[in-house]
Each structure stands twice: as structure tokens, then as C-alpha cells.
N, C-alpha and C positions, 0 to 999 in steps of 0.2 A: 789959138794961143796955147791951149792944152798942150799941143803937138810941139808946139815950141819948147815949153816947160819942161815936156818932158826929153827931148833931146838935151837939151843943158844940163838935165838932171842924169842922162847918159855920159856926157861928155865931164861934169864933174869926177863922178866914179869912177872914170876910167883915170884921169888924173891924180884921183886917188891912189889909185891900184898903182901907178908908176911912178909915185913917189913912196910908198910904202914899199916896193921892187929895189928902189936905191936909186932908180934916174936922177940926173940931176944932185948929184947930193951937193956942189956950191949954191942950189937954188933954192935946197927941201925947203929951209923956214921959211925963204918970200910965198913959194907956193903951197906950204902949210896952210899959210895965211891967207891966200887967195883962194884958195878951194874953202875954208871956211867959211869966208864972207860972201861967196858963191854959194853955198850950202843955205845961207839965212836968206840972200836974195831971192833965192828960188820958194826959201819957204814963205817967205813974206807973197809974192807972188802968185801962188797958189792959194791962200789963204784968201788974198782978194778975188781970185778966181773964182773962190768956192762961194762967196760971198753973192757975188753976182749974180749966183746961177739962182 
């Protein structure tokens, strides 16, 4: 599960990175917004993670 967590957590930042670059610019606000709410999922996630351990 870690290993998953943390590839998502790879795969947001890089989304990051190429919307901050300008990709997409008719998409930036949907995936503004999708990479935020990817960003709490994964934090909410890990936090249960941590919890468990």
C-alpha cells in the first residue's frame, strides 16, 4: 500500500510540474482541481496508513 501511495504521490507532482509548465492550458482549472483533491486523497490515506502501523 506504501508503494502505491507513494507512486500516486509521484504521479501527482509530476501533473503538477505540467501544469505549472503551461500543458493543457483549456484544462489548467479542471486539473488545478484534480490534482488538489488528489493531494488530500493521498493525504487522508497515508494518515490511515500511519495509523495502522
Amino acid at each position: 500500500m506504501a508503494e502505491l501511495l507513494e507512486q500516486l504521490q509521484t504521479d501527482r507532482l509530476w501533473l503538477l510540474q505540467q501544469i505549472d509548465a503551461g500543458r493543457w492550458p483549456d484544462l489548467r482549472l479542471d486539473l488545478a482541481a484534480l490534482e488538489r483533491e488528489l493531494g488530500q486523497l493521498l493525504e487522508q490515506a497515508q494518515q490511515r496508513l500511519n495509523a495502522e502501523s
